[in-house]
C-alpha positions, -999 to +999 in steps of 0.1 A: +600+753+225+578+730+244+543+725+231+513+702+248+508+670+225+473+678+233+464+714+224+494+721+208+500+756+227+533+767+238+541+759+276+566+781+293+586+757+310+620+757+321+640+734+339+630+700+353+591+694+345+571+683+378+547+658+377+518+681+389+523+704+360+494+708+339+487+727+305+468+755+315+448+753+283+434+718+283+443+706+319+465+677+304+497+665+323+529+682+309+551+655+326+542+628+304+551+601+276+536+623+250+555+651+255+591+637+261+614+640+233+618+598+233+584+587+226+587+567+197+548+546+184+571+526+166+601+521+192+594+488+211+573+498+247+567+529+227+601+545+236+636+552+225+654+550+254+661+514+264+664+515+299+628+533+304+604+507+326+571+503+306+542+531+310+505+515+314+490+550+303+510+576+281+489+603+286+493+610+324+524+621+342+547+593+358+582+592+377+601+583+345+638+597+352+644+599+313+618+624+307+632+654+280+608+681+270+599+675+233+598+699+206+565+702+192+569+733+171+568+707+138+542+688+147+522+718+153+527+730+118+519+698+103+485+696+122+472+730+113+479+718+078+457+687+087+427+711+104+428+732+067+428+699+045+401+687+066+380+725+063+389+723+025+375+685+020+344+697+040+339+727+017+338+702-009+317+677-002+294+704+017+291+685+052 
């Protein structure tokens, strides 16, 4: 299940991924580092595959022919459990 690395809902996509796709939610390209299942912050140029030429912005969609959909389901968990440590800490300390 592909999810935006923006929003975090669940994009119907199937198949190759143009570059004009957007998320419908946030308007964020679909097609891009973010969302591909090699994007590594800790890989050198950011990336796990080793042929991949090096992306200037991450965020946008490019012509990278490596490009995998990412699944984002775990992530999503793990920042809704971020969002209700954040709610509980404001609770706390009343901001």
């Amino acid at each position: 299940m592909m999810r935006c690395y923006c929003c975090g809902r669940e994009l119907d996509v199937s198949g190759v991924v143009s570059r004009g796709e957007i998320c419908p939610q946030c308007r964020r390209d679909v097609r891009c580092c973010y969302n591909c299942a090699f994007h590594d912050p800790h890989a050198s140029n950011q990336c796990r595959e080793p042929r991949s030429e090096a992306v200037r912005d991450r965020a946008t969609s490019n012509f990278c022919d490596f490009f995998r959909c990412a699944d984002r389901e775990e992530k999503t968990r793990n920042n809704e459990a971020a969002q209700n440590a954040r709610q509980e800490w404001d609770r706390l300390f009343r901001r």
